[in-house]
KETI-770378 format. One line per 3 residues: number of its first residue (from 1); their letters; for each residue x, y, z negated of C-alpha. Coordinates in nm, 3 decimals. Last residue first. Example, Ala and Ser with C-alpha at 12.3 -4.5 7.8 and 13.67 -1.06 7.14 Angstrom:
2
2> sa> 1.367 -0.106 -0.714 | 1.230 -0.450 -0.780
***
This chain:
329
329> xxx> -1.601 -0.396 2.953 | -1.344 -0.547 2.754 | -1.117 -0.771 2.974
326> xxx> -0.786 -0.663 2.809 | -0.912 -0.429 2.496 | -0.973 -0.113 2.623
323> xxx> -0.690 0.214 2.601 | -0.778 0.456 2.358 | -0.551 0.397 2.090
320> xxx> -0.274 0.206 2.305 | -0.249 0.539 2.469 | -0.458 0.578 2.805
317> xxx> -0.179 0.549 3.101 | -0.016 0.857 3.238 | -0.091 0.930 3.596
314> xxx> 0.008 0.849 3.962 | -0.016 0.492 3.852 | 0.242 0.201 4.034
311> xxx> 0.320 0.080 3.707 | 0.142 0.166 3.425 | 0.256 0.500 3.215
308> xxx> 0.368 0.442 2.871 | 0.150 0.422 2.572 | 0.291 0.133 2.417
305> xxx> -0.078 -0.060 2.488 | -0.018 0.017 2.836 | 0.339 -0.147 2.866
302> xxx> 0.223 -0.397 2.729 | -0.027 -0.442 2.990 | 0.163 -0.375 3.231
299> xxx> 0.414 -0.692 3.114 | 0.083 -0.913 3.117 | 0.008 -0.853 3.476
296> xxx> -0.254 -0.662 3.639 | -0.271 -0.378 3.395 | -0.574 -0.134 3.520
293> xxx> -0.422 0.159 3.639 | -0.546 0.083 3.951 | -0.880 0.120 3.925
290> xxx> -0.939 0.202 3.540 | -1.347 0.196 3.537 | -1.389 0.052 3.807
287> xxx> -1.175 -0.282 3.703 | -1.346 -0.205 3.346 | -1.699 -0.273 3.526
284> xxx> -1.626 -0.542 3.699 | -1.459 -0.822 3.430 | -1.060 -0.775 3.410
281> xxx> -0.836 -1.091 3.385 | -0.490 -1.009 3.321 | -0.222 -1.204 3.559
278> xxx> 0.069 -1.420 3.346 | -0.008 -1.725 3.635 | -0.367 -1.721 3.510
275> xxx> -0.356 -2.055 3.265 | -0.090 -2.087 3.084 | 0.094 -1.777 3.024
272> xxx> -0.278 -1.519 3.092 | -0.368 -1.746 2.783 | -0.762 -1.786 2.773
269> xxx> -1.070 -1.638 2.572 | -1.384 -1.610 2.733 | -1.654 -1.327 2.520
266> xxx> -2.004 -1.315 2.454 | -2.272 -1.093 2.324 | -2.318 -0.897 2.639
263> xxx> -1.932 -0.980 2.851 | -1.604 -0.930 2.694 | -1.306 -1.105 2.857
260> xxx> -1.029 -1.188 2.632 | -0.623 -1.215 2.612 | -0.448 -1.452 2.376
257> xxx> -0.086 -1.325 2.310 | 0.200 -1.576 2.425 | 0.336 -1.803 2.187
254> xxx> 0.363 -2.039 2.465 | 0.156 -2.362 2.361 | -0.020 -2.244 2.041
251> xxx> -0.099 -1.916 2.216 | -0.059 -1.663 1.978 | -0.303 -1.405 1.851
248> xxx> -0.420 -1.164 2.011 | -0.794 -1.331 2.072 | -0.847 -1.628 1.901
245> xxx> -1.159 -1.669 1.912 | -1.171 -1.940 2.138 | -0.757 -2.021 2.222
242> xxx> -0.631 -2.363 2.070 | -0.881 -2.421 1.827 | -0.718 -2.551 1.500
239> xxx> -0.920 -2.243 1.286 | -1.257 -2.360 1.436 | -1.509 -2.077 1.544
236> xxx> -1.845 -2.169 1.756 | -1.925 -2.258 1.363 | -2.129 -2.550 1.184
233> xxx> -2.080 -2.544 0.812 | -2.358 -2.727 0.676 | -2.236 -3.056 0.871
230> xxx> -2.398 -3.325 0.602 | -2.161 -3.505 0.418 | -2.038 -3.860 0.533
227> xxx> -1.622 -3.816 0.590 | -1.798 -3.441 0.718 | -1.369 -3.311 0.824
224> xxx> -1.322 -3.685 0.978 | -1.671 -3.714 1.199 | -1.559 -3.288 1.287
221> xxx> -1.254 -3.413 1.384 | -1.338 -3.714 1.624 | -1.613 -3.491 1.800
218> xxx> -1.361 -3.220 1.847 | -1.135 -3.495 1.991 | -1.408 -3.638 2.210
215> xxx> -1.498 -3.283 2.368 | -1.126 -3.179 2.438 | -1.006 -3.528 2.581
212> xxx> -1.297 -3.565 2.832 | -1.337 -3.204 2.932 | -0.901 -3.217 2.954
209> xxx> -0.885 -3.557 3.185 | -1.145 -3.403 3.402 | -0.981 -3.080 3.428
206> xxx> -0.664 -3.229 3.504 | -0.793 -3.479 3.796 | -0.954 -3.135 3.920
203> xxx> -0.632 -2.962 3.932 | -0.488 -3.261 4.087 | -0.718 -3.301 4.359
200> xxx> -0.694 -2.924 4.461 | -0.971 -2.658 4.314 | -1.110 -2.400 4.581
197> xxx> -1.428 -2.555 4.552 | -1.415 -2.475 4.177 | -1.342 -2.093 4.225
194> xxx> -1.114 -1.932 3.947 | -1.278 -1.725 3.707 | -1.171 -1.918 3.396
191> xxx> -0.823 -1.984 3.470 | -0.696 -2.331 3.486 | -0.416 -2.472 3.199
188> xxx> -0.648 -2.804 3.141 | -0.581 -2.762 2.790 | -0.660 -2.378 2.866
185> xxx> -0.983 -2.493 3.042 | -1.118 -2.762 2.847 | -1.067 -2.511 2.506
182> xxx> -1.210 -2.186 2.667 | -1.543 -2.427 2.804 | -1.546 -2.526 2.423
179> xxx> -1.642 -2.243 2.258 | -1.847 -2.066 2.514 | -2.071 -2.379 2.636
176> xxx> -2.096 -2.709 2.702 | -2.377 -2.950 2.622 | -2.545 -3.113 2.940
173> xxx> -2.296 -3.020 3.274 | -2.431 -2.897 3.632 | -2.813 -2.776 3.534
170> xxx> -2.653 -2.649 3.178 | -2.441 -2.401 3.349 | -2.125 -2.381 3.053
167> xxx> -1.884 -2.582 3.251 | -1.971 -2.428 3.617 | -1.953 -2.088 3.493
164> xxx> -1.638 -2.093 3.315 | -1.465 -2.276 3.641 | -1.616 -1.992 3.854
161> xxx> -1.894 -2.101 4.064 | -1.891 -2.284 4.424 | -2.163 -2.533 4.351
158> xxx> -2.181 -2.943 4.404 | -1.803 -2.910 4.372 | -1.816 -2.953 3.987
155> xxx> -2.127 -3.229 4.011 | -1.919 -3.419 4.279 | -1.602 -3.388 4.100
152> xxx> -1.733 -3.512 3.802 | -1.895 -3.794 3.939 | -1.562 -3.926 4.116
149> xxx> -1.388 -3.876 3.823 | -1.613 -4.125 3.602 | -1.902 -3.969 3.387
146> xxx> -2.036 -4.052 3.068 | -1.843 -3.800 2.832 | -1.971 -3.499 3.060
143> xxx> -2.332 -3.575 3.014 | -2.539 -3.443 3.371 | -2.737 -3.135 3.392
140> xxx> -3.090 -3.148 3.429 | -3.234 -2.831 3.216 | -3.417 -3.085 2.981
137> xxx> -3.726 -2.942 2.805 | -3.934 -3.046 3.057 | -3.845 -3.369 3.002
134> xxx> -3.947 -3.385 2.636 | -4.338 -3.364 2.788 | -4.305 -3.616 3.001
131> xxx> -4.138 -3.876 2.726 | -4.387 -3.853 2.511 | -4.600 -3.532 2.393
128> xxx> -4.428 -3.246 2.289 | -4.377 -2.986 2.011 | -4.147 -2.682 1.999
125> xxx> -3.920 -2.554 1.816 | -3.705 -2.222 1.884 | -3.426 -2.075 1.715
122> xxx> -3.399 -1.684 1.880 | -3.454 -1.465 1.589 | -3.243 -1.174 1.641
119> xxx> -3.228 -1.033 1.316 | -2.910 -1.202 1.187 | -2.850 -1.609 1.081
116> xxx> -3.093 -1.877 1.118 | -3.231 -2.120 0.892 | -3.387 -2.476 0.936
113> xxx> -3.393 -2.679 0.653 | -3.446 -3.051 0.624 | -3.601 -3.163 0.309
110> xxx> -3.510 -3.491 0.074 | -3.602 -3.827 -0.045 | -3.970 -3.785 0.034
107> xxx> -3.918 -3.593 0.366 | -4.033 -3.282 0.438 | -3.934 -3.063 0.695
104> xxx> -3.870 -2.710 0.604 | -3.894 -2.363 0.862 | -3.731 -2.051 0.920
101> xxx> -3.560 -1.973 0.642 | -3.307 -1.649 0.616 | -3.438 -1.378 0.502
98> xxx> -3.664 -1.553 0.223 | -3.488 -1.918 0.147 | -3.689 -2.171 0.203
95> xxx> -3.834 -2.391 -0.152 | -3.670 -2.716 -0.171 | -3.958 -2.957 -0.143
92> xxx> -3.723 -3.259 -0.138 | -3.378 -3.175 -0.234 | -3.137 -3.005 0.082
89> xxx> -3.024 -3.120 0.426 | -2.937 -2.758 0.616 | -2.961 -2.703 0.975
86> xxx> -2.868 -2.412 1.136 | -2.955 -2.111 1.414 | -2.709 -1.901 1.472
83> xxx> -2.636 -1.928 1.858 | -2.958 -2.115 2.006 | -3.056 -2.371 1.757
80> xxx> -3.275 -2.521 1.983 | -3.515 -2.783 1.798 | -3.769 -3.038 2.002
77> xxx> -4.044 -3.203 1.748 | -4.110 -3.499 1.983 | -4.460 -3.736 2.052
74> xxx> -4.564 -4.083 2.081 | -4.181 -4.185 2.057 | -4.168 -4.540 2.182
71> xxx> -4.139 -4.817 1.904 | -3.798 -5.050 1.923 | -3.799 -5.174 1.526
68> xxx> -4.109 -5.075 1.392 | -4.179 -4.741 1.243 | -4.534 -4.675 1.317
65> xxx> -4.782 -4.407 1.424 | -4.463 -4.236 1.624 | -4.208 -3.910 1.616
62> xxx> -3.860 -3.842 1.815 | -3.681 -3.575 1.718 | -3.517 -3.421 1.965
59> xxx> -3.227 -3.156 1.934 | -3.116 -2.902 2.179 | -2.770 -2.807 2.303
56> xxx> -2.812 -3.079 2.634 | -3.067 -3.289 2.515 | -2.941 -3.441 2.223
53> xxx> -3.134 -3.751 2.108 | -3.303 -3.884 1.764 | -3.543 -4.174 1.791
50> xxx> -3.817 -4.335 1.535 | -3.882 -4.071 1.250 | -4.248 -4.214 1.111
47> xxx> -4.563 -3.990 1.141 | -4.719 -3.837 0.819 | -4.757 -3.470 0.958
44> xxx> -4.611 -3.454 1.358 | -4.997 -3.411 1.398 | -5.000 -3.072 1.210
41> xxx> -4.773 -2.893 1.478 | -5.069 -2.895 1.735 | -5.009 -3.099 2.052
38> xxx> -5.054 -2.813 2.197 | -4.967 -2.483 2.112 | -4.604 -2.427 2.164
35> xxx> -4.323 -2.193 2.116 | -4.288 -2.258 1.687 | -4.015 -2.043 1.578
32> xxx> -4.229 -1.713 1.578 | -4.469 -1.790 1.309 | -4.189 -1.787 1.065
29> xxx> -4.168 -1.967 0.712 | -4.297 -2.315 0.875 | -4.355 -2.567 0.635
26> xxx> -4.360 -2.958 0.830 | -4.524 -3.212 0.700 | -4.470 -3.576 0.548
23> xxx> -4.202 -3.649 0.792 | -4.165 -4.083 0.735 | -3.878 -4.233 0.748
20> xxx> -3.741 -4.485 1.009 | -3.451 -4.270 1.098 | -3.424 -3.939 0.837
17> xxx> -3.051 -3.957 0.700 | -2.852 -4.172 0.839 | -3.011 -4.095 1.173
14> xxx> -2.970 -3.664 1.072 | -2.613 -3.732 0.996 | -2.511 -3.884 1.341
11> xxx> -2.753 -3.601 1.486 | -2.589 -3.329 1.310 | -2.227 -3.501 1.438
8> xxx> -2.361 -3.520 1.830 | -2.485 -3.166 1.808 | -2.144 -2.989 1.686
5> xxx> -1.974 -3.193 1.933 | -2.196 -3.097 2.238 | -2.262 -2.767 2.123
2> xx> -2.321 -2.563 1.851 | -2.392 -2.180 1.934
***
């Protein structure tokens, strides 16, 4: 799903692209992208681009009568992407492609293209009146890049979740999620499941220092990697990330095999090295499923995936065939 850095460079190219021009009408290719009735899509039709904005992983467009300098939005075309939705800046009219195309907007110099990978169609648009209607699209959490320590703490400590949890809830922080969470949080060498009110001042001094650091150098790399084009290759998956999707192969820092935690259609990659103390993370349901032949360390888990019996088990371990992935559930 793009987030925070993938948003903030499709909205730098969507200003130099579409501010101050006028959307001549939108084609929609599904029925099932648009989630509202009222305002009615048609009105956005022949209304001048005046604002762009991220709200948290979604996308505002901001639409008006006029295009002077400093004119309020009179109404907002609101895009979430959701995990494979994309946005494509092709020749005006461009036709949208069959399996793929969800919708066009039409501009006289060029269209935008909204497509979405896979069968589960979850891209959503809806349409809003002013700045009322936009806010109910905003799940309230706070911009990471904008606080100072002493916010940060305060929204990190305002509930006791895991660190994952707490930097992908989009109530506590706007624009995080799966890919990036893993980078903060091995730069910041914490594990993902520990507690935040159980954090000392120093580990939250280095969390704050890696959210910060993590989300503005992504941001600074993926400005350098467009130099100007239009970001048609969006991805949760970067080949320089340090850990996120990168699961067994080596740590950049230690060399040390990148472990995972499978959960529905996600995963949380981290380096048991650097950031658990050299403990593997199980989720629930493997933990029950193995009891204590689960391996709690990463020499036991070797040890596993050789096929020889775990520590402190009263039976053979499952060969490195059969045995589950560390974290898999």
């Amino acid at each position: 799903m793009p987030e925070l850095p993938d948003i903030t460079v499709y909205l730098e190219a969507l200003r130099a692209r579409i501010q101050g021009r006028t959307l001549h009408r939108v084609r929609l290719a599904s029925p099932f992208l648009l989630r509202s009735v009222e305002p009615p899509l048609a009105e956005a039709h022949g209304r001048h681009v005046v604002d762009l904005r991220r709200l948290g992983k979604r996308i505002a467009i901001g639409l008006a009568a006029g295009s002077e300098p400093g004119r309020a939005p009179e109404m907002w075309l609101v895009l979430h992407l959701m995990i494979a939705g994309r946005l494509r800046w092709r020749d005006p009219g461009v036709k949208i492609p069959r399996r793929l195309g969800l919708a066009a907007f039409d501009f006289s110099h060029g269209s935008l293209l909204l497509t979405e990978a896979g069968t589960k169609k979850r891209a959503s648009l809806n349409v809003e009146r002013g700045e009322e209607g936009l806010a109910r699209h905003d799940p309230g959490g706070v911009e990471p890049l904008q606080l100072d320590r002493a916010a940060f703490r305060d929204v990190l400590l305002a509930r006791n979740h895991t660190l994952k949890r707490a930097l992908t809830d989009p109530r506590l922080f706007a624009g995080i999620g799966n890919a990036y969470s893993d980078e903060i949080l091995h730069r910041a060498k914490l594990s993902p499941i520990k507690w935040t009110q159980r954090l000392d001042a120093g580990e939250i001094d280095r969390l704050f220092a890696a959210t910060r650091d993590t989300l503005e150098a992504w941001i600074r790399r993926l400005r350098a990697e467009l130099d100007g084009a239009f970001p048609d290759k969006v991805t949760a998956f970067h080949d320089d990330m340090a850990v996120h999707g990168k699961y067994g192969r080596p740590c950049p820092e230690c060399g040390t095999p990148v472990q995972r935690i499978r959960y529905a259609d996600n995963e949380t990659n981290y380096c048991a090295a650097c950031q658990t103390g050299g403990k593997v993370l199980a989720d629930r349901a493997l933990s029950r499923l193995l009891g204590k032949d689960w391996p709690r360390t990463l020499e036991a888990l070797e040890e596993l995936r050789a096929g020889d019996p775990s520590p402190g088990s009263t039976g053979g371990a499952p060969s490195a065939a059969n045995a589950p992935s560390a974290g898999e559930a």
